[in-house]
N, CA, C and O atoms as a Maestro MAE file, in Angstrom:
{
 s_m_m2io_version
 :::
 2.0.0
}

f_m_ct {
 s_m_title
 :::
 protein
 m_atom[284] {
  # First column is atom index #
  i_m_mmod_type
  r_m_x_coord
  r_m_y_coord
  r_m_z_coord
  i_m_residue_number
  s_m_chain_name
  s_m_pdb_residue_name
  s_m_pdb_atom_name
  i_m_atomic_number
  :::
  1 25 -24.806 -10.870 10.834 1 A "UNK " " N  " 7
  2 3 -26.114 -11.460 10.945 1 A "UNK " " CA " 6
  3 2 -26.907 -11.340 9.656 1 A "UNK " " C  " 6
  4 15 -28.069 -11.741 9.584 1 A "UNK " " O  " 8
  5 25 -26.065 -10.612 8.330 2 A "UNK " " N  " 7
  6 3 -26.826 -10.394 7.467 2 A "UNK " " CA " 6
  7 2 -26.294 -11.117 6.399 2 A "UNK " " C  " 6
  8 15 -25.065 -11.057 6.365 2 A "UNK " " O  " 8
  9 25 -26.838 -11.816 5.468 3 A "UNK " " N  " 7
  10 3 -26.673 -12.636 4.262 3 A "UNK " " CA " 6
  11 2 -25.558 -11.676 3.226 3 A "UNK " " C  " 6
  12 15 -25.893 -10.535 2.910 3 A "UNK " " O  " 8
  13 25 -24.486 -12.150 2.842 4 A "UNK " " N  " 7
  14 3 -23.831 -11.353 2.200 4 A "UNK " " CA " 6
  15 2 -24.790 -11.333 0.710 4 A "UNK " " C  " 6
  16 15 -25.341 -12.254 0.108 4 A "UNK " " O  " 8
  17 25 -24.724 -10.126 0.480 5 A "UNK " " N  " 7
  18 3 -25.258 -9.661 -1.498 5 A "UNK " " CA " 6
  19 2 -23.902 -9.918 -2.018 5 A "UNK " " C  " 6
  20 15 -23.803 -10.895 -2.760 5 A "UNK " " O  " 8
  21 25 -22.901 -9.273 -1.790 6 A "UNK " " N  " 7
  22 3 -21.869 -9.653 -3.128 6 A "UNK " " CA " 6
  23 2 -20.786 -8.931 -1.796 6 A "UNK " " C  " 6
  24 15 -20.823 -8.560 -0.623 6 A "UNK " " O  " 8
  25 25 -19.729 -9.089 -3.147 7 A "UNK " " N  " 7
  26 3 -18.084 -8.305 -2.827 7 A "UNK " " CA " 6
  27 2 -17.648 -8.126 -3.512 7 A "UNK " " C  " 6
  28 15 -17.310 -8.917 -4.393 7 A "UNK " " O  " 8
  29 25 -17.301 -6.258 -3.405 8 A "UNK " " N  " 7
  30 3 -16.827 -5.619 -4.219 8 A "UNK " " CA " 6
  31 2 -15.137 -5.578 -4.649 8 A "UNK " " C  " 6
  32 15 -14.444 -5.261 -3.683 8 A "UNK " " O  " 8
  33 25 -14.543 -5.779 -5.617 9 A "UNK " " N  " 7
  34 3 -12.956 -5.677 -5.406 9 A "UNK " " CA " 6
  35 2 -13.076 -4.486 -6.213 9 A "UNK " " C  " 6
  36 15 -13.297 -4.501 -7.424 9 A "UNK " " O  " 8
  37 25 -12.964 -3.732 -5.694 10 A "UNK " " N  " 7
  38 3 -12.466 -2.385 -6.452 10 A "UNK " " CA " 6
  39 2 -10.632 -1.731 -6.927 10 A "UNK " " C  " 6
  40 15 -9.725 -1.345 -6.190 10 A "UNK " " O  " 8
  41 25 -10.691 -1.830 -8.143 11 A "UNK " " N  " 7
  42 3 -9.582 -1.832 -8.443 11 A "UNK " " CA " 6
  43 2 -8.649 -2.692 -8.221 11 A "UNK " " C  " 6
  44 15 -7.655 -2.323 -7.596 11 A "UNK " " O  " 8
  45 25 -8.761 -4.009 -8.675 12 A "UNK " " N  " 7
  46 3 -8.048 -5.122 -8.436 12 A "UNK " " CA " 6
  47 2 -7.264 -5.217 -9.473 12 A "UNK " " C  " 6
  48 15 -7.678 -5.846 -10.447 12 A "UNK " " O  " 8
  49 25 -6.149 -4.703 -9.496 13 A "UNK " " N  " 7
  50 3 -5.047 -4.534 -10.057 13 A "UNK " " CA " 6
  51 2 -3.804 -3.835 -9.735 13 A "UNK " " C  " 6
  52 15 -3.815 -2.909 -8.924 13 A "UNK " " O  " 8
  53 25 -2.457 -4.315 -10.470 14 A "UNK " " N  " 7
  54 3 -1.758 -3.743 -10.047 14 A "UNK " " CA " 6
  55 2 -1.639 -2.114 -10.933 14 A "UNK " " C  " 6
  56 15 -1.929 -1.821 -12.093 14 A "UNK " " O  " 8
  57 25 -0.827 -0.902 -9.266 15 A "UNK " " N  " 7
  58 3 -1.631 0.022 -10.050 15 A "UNK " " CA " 6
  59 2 -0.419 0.558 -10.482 15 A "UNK " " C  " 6
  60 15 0.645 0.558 -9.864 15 A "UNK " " O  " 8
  61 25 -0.862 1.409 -12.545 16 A "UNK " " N  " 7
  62 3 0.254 1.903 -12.958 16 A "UNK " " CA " 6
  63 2 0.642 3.310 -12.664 16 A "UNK " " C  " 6
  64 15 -0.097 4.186 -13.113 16 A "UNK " " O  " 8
  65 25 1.717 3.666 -11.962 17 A "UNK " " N  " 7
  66 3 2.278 4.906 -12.436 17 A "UNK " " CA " 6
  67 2 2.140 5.484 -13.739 17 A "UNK " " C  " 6
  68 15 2.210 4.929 -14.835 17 A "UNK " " O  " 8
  69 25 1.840 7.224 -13.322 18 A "UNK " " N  " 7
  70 3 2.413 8.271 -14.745 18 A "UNK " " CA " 6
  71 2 3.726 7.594 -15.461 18 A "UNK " " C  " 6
  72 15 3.747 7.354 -16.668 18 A "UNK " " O  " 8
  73 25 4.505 7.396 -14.828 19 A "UNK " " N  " 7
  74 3 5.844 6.810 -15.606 19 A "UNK " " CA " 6
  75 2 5.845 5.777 -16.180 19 A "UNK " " C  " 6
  76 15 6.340 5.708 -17.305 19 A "UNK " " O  " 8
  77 25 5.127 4.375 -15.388 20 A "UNK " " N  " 7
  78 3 5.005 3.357 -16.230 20 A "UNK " " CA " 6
  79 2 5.980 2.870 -15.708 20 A "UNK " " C  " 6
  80 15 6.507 2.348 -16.690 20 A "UNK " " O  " 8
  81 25 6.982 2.528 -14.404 21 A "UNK " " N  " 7
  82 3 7.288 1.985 -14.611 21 A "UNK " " CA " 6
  83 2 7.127 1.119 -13.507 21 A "UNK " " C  " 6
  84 15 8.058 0.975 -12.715 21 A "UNK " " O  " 8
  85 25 5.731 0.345 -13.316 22 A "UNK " " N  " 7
  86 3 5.698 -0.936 -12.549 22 A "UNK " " CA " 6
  87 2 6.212 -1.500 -11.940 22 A "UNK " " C  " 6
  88 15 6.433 -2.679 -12.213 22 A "UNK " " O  " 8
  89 25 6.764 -0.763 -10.513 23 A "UNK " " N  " 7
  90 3 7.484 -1.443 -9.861 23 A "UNK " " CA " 6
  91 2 6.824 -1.925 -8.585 23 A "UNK " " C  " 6
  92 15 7.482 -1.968 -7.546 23 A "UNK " " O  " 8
  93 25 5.402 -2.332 -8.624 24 A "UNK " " N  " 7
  94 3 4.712 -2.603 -7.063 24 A "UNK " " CA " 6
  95 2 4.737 -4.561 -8.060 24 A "UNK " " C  " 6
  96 15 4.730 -4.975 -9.219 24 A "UNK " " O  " 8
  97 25 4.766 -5.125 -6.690 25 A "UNK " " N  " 7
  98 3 4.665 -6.011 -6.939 25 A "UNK " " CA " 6
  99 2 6.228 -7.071 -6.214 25 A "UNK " " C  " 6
  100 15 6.059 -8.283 -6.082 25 A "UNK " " O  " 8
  101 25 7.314 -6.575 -5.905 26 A "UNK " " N  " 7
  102 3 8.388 -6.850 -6.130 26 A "UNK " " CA " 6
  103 2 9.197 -7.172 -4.639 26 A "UNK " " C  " 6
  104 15 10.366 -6.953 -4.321 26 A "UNK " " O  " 8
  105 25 8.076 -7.778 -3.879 27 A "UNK " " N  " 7
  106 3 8.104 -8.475 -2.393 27 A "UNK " " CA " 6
  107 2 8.704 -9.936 -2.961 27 A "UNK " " C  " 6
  108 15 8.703 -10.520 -4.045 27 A "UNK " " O  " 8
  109 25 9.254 -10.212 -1.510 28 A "UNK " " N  " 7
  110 3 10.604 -11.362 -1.487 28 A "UNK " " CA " 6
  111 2 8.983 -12.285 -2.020 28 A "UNK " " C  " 6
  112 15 8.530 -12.181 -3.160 28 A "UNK " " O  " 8
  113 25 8.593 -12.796 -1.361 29 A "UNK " " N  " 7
  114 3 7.733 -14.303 -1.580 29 A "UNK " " CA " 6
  115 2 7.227 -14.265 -2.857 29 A "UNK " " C  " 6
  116 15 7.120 -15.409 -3.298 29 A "UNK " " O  " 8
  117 25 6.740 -13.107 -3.917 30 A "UNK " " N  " 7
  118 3 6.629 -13.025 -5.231 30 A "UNK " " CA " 6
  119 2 8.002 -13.481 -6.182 30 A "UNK " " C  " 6
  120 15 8.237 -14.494 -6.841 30 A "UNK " " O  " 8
  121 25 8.507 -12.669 -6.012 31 A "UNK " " N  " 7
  122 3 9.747 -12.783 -6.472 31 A "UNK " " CA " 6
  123 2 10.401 -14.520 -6.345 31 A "UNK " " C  " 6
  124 15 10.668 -15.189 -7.343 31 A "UNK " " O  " 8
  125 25 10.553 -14.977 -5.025 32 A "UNK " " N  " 7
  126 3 10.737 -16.042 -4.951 32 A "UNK " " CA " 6
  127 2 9.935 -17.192 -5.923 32 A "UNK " " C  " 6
  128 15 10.447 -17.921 -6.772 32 A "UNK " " O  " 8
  129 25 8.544 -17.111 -5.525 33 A "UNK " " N  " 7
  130 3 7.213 -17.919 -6.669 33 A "UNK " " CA " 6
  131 2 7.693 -17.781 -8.037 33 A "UNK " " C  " 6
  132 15 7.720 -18.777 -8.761 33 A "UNK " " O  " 8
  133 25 8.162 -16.384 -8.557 34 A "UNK " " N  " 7
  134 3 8.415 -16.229 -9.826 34 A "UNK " " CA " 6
  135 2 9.766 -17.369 -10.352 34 A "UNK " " C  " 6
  136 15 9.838 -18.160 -11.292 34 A "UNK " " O  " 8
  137 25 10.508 -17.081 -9.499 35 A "UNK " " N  " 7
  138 3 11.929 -17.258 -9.618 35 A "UNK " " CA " 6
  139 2 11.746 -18.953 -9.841 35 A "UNK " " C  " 6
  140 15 12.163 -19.581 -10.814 35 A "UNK " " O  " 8
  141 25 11.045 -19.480 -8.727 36 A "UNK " " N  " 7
  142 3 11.113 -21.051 -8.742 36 A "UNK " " CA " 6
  143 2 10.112 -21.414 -10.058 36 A "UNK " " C  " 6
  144 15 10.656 -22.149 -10.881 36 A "UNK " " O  " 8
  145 25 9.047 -21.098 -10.299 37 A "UNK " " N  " 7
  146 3 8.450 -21.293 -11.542 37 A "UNK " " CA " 6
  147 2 8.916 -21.059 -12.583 37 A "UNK " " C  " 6
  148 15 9.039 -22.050 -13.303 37 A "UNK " " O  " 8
  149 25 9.368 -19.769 -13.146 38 A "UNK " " N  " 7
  150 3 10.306 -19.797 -14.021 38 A "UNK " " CA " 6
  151 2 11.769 -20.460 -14.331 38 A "UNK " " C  " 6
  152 15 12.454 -20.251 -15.333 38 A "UNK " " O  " 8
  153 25 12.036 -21.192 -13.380 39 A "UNK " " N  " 7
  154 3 13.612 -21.844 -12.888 39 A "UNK " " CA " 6
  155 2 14.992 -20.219 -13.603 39 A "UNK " " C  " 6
  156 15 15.980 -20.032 -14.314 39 A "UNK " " O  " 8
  157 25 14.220 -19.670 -12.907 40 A "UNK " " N  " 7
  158 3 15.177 -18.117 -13.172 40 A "UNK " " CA " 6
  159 2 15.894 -17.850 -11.659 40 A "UNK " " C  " 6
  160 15 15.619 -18.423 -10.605 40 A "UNK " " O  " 8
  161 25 16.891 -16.806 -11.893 41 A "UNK " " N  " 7
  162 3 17.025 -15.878 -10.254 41 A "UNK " " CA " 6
  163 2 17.424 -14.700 -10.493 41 A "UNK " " C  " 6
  164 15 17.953 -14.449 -11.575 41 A "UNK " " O  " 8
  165 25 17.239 -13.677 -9.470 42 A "UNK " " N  " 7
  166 3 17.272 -12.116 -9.571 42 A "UNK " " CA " 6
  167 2 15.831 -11.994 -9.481 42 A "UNK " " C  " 6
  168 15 14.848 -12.678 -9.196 42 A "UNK " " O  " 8
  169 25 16.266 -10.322 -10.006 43 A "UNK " " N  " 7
  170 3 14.993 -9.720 -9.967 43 A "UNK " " CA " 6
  171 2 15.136 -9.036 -11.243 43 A "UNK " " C  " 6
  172 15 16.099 -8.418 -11.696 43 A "UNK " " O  " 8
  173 25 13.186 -9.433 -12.072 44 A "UNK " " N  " 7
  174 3 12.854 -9.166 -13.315 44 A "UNK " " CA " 6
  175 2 12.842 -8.515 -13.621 44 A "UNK " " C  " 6
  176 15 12.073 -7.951 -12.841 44 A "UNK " " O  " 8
  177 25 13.272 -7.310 -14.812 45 A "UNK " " N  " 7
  178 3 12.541 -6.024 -15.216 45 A "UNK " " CA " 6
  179 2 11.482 -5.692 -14.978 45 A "UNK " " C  " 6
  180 15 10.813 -6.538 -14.384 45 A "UNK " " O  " 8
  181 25 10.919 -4.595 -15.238 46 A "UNK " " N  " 7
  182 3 9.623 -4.144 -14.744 46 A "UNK " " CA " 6
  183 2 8.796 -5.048 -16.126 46 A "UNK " " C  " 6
  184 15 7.870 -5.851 -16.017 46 A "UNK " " O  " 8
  185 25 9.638 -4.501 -17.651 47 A "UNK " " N  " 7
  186 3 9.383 -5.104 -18.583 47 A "UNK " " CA " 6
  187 2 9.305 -6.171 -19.328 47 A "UNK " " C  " 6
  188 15 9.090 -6.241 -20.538 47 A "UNK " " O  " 8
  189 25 9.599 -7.525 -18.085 48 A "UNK " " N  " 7
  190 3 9.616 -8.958 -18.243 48 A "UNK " " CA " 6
  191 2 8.537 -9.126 -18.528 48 A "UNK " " C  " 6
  192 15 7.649 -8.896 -17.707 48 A "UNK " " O  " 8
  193 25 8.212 -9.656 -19.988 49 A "UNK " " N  " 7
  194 3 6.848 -10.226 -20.389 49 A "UNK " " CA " 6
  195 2 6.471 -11.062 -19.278 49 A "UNK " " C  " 6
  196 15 5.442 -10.997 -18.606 49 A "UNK " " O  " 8
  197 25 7.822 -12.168 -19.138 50 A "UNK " " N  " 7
  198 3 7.534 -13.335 -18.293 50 A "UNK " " CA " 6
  199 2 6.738 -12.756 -16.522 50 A "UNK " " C  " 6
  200 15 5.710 -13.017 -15.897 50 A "UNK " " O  " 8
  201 25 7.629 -12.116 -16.377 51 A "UNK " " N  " 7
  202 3 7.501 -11.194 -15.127 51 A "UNK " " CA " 6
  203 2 5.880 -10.366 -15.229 51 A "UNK " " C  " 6
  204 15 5.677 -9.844 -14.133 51 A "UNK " " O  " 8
  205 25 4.929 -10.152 -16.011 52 A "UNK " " N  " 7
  206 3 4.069 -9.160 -16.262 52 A "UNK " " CA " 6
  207 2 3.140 -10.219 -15.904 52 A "UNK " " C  " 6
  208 15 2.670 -10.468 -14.794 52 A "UNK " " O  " 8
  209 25 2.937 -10.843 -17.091 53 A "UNK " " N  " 7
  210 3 2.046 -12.384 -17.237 53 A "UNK " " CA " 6
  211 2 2.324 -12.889 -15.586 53 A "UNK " " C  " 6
  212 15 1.610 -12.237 -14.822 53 A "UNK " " O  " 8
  213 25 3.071 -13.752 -14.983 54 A "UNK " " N  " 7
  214 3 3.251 -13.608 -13.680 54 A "UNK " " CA " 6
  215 2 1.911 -13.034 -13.059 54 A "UNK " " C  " 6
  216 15 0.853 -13.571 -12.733 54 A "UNK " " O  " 8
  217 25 2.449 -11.530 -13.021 55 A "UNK " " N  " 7
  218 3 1.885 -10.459 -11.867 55 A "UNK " " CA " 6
  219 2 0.369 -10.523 -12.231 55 A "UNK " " C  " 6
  220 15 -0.337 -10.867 -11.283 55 A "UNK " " O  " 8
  221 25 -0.390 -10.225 -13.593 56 A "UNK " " N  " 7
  222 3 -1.056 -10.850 -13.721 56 A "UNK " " CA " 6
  223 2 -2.087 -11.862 -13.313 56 A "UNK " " C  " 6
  224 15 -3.159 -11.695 -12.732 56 A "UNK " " O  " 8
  225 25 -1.463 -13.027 -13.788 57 A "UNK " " N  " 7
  226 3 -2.044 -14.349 -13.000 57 A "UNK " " CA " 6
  227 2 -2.084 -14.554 -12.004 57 A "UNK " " C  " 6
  228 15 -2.817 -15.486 -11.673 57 A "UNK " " O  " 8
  229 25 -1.334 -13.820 -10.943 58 A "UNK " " N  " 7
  230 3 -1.618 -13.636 -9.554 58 A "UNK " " CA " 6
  231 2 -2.810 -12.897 -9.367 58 A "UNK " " C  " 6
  232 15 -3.624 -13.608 -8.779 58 A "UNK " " O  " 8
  233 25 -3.306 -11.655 -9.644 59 A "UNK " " N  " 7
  234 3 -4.282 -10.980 -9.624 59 A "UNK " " CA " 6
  235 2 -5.019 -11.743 -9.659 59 A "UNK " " C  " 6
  236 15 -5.627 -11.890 -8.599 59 A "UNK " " O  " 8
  237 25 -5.466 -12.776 -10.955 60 A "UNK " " N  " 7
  238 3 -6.285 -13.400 -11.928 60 A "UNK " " CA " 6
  239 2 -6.803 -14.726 -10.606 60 A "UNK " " C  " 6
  240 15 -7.928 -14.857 -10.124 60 A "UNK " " O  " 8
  241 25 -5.488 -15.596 -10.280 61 A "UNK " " N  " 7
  242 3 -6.172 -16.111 -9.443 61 A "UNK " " CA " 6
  243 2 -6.480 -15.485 -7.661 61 A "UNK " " C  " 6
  244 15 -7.261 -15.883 -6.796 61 A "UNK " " O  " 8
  245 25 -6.050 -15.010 -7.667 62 A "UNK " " N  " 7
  246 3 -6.633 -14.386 -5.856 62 A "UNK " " CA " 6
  247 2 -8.503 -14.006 -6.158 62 A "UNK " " C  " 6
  248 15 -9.423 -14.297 -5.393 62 A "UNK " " O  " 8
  249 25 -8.615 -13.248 -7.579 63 A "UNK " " N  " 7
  250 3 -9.955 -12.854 -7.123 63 A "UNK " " CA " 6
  251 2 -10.878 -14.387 -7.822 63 A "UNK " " C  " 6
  252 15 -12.107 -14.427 -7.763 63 A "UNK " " O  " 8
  253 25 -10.065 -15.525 -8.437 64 A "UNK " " N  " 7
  254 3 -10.746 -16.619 -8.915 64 A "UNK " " CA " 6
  255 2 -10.687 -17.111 -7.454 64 A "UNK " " C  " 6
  256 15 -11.830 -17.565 -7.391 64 A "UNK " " O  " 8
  257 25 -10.155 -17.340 -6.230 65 A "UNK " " N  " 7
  258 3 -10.110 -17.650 -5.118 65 A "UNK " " CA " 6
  259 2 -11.073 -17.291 -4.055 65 A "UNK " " C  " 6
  260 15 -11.524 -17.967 -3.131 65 A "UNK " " O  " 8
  261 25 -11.328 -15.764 -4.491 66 A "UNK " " N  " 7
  262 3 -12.283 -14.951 -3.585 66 A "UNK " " CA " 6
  263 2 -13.398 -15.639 -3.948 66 A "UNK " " C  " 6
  264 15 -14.079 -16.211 -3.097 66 A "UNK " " O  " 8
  265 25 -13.769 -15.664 -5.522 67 A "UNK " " N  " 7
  266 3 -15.287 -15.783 -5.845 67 A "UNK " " CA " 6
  267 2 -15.874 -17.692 -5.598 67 A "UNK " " C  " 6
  268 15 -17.001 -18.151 -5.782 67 A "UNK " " O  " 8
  269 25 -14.447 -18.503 -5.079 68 A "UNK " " N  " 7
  270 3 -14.832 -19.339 -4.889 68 A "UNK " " CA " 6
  271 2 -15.216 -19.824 -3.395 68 A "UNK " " C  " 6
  272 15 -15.545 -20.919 -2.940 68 A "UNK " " O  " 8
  273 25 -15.025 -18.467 -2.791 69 A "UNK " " N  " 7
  274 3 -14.774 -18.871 -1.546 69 A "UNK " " CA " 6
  275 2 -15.580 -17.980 -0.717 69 A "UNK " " C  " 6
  276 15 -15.528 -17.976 0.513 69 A "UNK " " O  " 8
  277 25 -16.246 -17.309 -1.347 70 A "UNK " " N  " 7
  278 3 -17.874 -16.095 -1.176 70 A "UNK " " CA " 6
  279 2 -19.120 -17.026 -1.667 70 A "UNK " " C  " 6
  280 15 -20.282 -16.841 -1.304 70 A "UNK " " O  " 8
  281 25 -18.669 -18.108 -2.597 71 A "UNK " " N  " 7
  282 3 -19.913 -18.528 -3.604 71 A "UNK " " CA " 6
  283 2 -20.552 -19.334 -3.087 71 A "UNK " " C  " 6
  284 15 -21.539 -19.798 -3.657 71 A "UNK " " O  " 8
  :::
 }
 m_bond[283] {
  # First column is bond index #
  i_m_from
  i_m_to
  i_m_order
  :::
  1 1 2 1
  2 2 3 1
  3 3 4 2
  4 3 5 1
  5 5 6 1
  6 6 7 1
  7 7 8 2
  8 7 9 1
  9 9 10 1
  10 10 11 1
  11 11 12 2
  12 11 13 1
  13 13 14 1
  14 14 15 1
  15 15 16 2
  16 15 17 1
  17 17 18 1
  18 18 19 1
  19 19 20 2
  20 19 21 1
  21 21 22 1
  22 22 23 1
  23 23 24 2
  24 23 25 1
  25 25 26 1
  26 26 27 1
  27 27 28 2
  28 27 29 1
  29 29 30 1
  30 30 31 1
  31 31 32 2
  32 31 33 1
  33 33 34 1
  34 34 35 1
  35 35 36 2
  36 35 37 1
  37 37 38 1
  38 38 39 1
  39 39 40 2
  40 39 41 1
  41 41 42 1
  42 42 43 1
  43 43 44 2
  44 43 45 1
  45 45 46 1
  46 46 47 1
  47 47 48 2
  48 47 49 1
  49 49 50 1
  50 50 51 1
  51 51 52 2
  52 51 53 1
  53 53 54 1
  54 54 55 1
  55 55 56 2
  56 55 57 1
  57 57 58 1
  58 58 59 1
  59 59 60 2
  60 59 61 1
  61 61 62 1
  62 62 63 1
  63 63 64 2
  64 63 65 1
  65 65 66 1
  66 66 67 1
  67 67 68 2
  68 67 69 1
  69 69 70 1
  70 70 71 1
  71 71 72 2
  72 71 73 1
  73 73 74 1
  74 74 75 1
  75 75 76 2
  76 75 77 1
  77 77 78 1
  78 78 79 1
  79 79 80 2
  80 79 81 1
  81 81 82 1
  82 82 83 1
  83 83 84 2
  84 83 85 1
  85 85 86 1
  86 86 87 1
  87 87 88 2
  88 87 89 1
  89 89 90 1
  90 90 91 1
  91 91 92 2
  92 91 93 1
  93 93 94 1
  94 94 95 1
  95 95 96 2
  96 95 97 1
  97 97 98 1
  98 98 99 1
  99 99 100 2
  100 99 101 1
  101 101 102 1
  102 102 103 1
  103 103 104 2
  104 103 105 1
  105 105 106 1
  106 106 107 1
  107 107 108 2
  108 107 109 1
  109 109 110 1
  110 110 111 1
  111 111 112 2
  112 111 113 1
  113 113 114 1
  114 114 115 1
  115 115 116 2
  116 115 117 1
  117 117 118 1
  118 118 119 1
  119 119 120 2
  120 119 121 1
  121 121 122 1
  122 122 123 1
  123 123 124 2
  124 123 125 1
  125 125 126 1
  126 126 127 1
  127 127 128 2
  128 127 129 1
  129 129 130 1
  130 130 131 1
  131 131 132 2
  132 131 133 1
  133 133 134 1
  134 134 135 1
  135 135 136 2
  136 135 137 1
  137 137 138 1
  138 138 139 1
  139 139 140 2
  140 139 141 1
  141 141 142 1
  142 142 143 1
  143 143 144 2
  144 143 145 1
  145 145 146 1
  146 146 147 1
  147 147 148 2
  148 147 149 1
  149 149 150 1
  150 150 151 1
  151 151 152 2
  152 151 153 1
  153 153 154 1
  154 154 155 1
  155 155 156 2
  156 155 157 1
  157 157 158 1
  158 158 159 1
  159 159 160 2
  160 159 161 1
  161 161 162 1
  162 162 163 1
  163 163 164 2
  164 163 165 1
  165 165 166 1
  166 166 167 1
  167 167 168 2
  168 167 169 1
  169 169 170 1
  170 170 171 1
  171 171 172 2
  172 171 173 1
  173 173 174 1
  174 174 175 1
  175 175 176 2
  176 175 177 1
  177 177 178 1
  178 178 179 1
  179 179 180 2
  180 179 181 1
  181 181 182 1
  182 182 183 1
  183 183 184 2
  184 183 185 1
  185 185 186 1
  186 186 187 1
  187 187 188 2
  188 187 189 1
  189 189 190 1
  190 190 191 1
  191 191 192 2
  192 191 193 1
  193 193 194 1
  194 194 195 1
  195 195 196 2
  196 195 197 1
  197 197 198 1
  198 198 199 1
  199 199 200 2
  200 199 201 1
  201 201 202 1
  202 202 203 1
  203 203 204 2
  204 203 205 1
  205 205 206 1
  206 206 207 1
  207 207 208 2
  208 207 209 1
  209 209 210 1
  210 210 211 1
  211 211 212 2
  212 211 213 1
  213 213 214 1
  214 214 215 1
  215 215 216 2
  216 215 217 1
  217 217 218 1
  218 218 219 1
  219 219 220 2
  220 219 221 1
  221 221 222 1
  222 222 223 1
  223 223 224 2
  224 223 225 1
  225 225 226 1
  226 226 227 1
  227 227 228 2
  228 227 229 1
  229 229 230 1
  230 230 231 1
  231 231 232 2
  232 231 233 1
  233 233 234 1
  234 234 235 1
  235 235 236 2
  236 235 237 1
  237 237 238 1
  238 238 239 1
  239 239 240 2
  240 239 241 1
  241 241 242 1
  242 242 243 1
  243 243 244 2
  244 243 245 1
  245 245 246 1
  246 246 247 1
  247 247 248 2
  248 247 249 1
  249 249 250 1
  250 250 251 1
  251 251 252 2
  252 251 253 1
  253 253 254 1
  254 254 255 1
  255 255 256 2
  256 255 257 1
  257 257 258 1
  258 258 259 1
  259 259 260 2
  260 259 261 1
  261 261 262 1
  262 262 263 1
  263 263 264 2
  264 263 265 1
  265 265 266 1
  266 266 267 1
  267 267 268 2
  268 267 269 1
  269 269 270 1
  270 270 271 1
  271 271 272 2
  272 271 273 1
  273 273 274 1
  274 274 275 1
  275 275 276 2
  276 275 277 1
  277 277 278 1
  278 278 279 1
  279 279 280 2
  280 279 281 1
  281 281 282 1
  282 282 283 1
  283 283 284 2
  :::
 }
}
């Protein structure tokens, strides 16, 4: 009943391990998106530029999605 002020995404990112080695992210339907966009198959290194950029731009657009869809 109350007018939204805002929305917070707190910590909207993927998060890194002490080790570094980035392995959240690495669900079938990602993987798949990656795979068909890149015209690649398998699964990427943690250290796939291509694969990073990816994970990334996913972040990048979900919260460009949120703020269009709060606004």
């Amino acid at each position: 009943r109350y007018a939204v002020d805002g929305v917070h995404l707190d910590y909207i990112r993927y998060p890194e391990p002490a080790s570094g080695s980035g392995d959240h992210g690495y669900n079938p339907t990602a993987l798949d998106r990656f795979n068909r966009l890149r015209l690649r198959a398998g699964t990427p290194r943690s250290t796939d530029a291509e694969w990073t950029a990816f994970r990334r731009a996913q972040v990048t657009n979900f919260v460009r999605q949120v703020y269009l869809r709060v606004n």
